[in-house]
C-alpha positions, 0 to 999 in steps of 0.5 A: 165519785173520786175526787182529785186535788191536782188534775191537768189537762190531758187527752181524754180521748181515750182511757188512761191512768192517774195517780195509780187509778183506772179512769174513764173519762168521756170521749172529747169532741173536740180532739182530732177534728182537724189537723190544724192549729192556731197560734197567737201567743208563745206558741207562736214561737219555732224554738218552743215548738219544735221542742213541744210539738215536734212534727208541727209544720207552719204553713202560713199566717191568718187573720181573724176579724172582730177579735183581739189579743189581750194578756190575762197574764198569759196571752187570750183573745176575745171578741172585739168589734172592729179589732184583728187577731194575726197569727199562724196556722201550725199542721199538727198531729195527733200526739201535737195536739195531746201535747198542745192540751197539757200545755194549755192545760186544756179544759180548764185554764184554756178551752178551745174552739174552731174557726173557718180558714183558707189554708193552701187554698182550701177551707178548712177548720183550724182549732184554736184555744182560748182562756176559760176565765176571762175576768181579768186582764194583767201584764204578761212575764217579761220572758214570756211576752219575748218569747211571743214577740220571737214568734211574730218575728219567727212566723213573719208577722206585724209586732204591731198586733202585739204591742198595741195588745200590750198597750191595751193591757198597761191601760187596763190591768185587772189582776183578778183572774189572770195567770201568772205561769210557775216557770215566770214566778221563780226568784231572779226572773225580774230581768229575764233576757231575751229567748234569743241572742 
């Protein structure tokens, strides 16, 4: 068995190569099952998605019931009696949803999942992410939480949602298990400015 010391979450729907060496991988199940798409977190945000999912096409917010936005360093959500998830449902192709895998560095910082919702009237499936360890809960990066908070703004959603998961993580913070992003870790980001002007 070959083993490797840096592997990201790339489609393995199909054959491909890493690091000069053929791989087959087994088919994932759940690539493709629906062209919908659930964002809660910086994904949320247009400018940052039109840059990693070009062809993704917002068509409307959603609510989920009993589940809650947390931070484990980067935004998660889990089941919660009584508590609600906004967020907004992107139309997603193919090539979006490869690149949503990479991002989310899908399956190992984040898995994903599906839920029933009525997009344009009908029933539908829409695939969502969420992390892999939940152990710990930490304070988001300054930038990365304005990025998410433009993202409510831009899909048009309640930032009360957003601020209380905030509150909720100040509360709380475990730092074990969290994830701090390589892009927040770079020296001279402490005073990151808005991602809008």
């Amino acid at each position: 068995m070959t083993k490797f010391n840096k592997y990201v979450g790339i489609n393995r729907y199909r054959h491909y190569t890493y690091g000069g060496l053929d791989i087959d991988t087994p088919v994932d199940k759940k690539f493709g099952v629906t062209p919908y798409y659930f964002a809660y977190g910086s994904n949320l945000n247009f400018d940052q998605m039109s840059v990693r999912c070009p062809s993704a096409e917002h068509i409307g917010n959603t609510i989920i019931d009993d589940w809650r936005l947390v931070f484990r360093g980067v935004a998660d959500i889990e089941p919660h009696a009584g508590s609600q998830v906004v967020g907004g449902v992107f139309r997603i192709k193919e090539q979006d949803e490869v690149a949503l895998d990479r991002y989310e560095n899908y399956p190992y910082l984040y898995d994903k999942d599906f839920f029933n919702a009525t997009v344009e009237g009908e029933t539908v499936k829409v695939m969502y992410y969420y992390m892999t360890n939940t152990d710990g809960i930490g304070k988001p990066p300054v930038q990365y939480y304005r990025t998410i908070y433009d993202g409510y703004i831009d899909c048009g959603l309640e930032t009360n949602y957003l601020e209380s998961a905030y509150k909720y993580t100040i509360s709380n913070i475990q730092l074990q298990g969290t994830h701090y992003p390589k892009r927040y870790k770079k020296k001279g980001k402490k005073n990151a400015k808005s991602t809008r002007s």
